[in-house]
C-alpha positions as a LaTeX table, in Angstrom:
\begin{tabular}{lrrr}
\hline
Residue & $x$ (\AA) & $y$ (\AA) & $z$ (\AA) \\
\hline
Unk1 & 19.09 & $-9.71$ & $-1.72$ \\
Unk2 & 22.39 & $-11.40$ & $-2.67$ \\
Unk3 & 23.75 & $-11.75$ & 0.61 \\
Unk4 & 21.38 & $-12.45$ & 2.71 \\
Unk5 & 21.09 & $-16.26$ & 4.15 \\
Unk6 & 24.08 & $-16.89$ & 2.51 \\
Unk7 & 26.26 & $-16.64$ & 5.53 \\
Unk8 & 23.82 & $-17.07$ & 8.41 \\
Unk9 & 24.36 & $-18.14$ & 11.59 \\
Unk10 & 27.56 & $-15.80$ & 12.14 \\
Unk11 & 28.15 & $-14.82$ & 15.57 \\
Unk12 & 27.14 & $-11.05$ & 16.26 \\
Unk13 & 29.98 & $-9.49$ & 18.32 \\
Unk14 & 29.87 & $-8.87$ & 21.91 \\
Unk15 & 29.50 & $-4.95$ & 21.71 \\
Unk16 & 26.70 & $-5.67$ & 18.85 \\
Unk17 & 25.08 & $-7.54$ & 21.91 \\
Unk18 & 25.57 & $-5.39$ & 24.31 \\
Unk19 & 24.08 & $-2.44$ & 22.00 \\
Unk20 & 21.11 & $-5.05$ & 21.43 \\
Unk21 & 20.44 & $-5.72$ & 24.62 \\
Unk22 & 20.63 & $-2.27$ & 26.15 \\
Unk23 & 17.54 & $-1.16$ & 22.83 \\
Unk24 & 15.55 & $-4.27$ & 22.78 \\
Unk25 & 13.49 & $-5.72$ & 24.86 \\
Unk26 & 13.72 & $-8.88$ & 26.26 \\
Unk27 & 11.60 & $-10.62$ & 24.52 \\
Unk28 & 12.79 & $-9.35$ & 20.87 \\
Unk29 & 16.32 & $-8.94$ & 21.50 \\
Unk30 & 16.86 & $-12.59$ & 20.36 \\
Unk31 & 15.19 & $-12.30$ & 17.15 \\
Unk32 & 16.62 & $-8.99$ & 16.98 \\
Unk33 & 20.10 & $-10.80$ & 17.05 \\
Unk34 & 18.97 & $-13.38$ & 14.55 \\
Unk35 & 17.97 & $-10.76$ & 12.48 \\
Unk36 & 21.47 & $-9.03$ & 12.68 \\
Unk37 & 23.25 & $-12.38$ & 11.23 \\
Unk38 & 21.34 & $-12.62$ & 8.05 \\
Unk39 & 23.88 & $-9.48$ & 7.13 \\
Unk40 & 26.90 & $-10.66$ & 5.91 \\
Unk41 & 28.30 & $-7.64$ & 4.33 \\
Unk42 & 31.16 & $-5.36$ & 4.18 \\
Unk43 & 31.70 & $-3.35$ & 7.39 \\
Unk44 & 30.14 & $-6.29$ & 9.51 \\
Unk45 & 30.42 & $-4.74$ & 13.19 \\
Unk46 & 29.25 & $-1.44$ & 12.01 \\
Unk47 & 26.81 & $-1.42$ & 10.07 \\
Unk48 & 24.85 & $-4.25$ & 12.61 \\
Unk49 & 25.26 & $-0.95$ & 15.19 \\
Unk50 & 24.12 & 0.85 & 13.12 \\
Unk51 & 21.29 & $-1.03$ & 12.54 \\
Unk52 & 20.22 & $-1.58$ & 16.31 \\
Unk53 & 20.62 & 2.28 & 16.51 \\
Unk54 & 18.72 & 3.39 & 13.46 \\
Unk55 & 15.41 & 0.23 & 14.99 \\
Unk56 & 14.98 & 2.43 & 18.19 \\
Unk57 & 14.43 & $-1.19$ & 19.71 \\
Unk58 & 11.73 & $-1.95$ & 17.09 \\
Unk59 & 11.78 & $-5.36$ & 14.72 \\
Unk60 & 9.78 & $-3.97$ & 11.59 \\
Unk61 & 12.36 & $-0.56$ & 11.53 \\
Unk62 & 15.31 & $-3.37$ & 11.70 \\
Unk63 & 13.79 & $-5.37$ & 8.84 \\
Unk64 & 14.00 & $-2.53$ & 7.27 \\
Unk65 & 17.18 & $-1.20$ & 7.77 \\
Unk66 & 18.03 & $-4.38$ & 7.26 \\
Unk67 & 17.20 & $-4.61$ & 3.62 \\
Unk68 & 18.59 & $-1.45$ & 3.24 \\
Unk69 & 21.83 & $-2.13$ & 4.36 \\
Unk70 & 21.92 & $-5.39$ & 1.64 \\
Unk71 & 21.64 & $-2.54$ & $-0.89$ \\
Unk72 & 23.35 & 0.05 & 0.25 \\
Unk73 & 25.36 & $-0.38$ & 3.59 \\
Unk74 & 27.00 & 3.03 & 3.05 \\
Unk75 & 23.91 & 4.92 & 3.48 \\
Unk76 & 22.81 & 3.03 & 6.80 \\
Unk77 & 26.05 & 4.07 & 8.00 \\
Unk78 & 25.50 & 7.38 & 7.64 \\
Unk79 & 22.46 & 7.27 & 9.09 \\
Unk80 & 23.26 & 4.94 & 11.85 \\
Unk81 & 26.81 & 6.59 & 12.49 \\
Unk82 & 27.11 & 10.82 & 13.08 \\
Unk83 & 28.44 & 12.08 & 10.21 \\
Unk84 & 30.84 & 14.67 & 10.12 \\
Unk85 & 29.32 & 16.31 & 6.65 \\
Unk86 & 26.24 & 17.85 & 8.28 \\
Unk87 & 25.47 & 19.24 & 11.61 \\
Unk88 & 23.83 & 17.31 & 14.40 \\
Unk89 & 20.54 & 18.63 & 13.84 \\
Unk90 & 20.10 & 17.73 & 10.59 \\
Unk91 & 21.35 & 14.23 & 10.75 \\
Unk92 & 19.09 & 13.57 & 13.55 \\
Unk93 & 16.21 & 15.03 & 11.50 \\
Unk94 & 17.05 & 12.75 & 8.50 \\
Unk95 & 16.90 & 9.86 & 10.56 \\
Unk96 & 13.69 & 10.90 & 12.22 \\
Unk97 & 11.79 & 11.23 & 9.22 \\
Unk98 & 13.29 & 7.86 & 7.98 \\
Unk99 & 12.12 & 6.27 & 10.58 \\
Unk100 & 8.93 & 7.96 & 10.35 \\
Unk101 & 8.03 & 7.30 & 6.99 \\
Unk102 & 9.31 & 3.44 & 7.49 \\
Unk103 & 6.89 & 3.02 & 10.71 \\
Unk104 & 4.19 & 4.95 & 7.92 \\
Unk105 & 4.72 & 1.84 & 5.58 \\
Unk106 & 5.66 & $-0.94$ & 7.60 \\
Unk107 & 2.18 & $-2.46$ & 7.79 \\
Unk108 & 1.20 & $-1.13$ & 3.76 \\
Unk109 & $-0.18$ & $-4.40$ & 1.71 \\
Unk110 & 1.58 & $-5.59$ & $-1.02$ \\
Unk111 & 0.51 & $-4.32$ & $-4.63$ \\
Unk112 & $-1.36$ & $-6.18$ & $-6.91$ \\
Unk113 & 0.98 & $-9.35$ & $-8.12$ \\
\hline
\end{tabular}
C-alpha cells in the first residue's frame, strides 16, 4: 500500500465529518476519521465520501474500502458516487453485493504463511 501512512495525520474536511458523523456511531466515528487520513490519494475529499458511504457506518467495510481505494480509487468512486453509466438499480445492487461479500470475508483467517 504505497500511500498509506505516508501522509497521515491530514485533516479530513468538514463535510467528510459531517458525512462521518451523521453514519457512525459515536463511539467509532473517531477511529472512523482516523481511518479516513491514512488515504492520501488523488481525489482526497471524494473518495473519503465515498468511503463513509460505501461502510454503511461499519469499521471492517471501511478497512476495506479503504484498501481498495489505495489500489484503485476510481472504482470506489464509482461505487461510492451514482454513476451516470448504469441505472440506479443496478448500481445500488453492485454495491450491495460488495458489501455483502466484504461483511462474508471480513472475519476469514489468513491462509497458510
Amino acid at each position: 500500500m504505497p500511500m498509506l501512512g505516508r501522509m497521515t495525520g491530514m485533516a479530513v474536511s468538514r463535510a467528510t465529518r459531517q458525512i462521518c458523523d451523521a453514519t457512525f456511531s459515536d463511539g467509532e466515528n473517531a477511529s472512523a476519521l482516523s481511518l479516513l487520513e491514512l488515504y492520501a490519494g488523488a481525489e482526497r475529499e471524494r473518495v473519503h465520501q465515498a468511503l463513509v458511504r460505501l461502510s454503511g457506518g461499519r469499521l471492517g467495510r471501511l478497512r476495506s474500502w479503504l484498501d481498495e481505494a489505495e489500489r484503485n480509487p476510481e472504482t470506489v468512486r464509482w461505487f461510492g458516487e451514482s454513476p451516470s453509466d448504469v441505472s440506479p438499480e443496478i448500481h445500488a445492487f453492485g454495491v450491495e453485493f460488495i458489501n455483502a461479500f466484504i461483511d462474508k470475508h471480513l472475519d476469514a483467517p489468513a491462509g497458510p504463511e
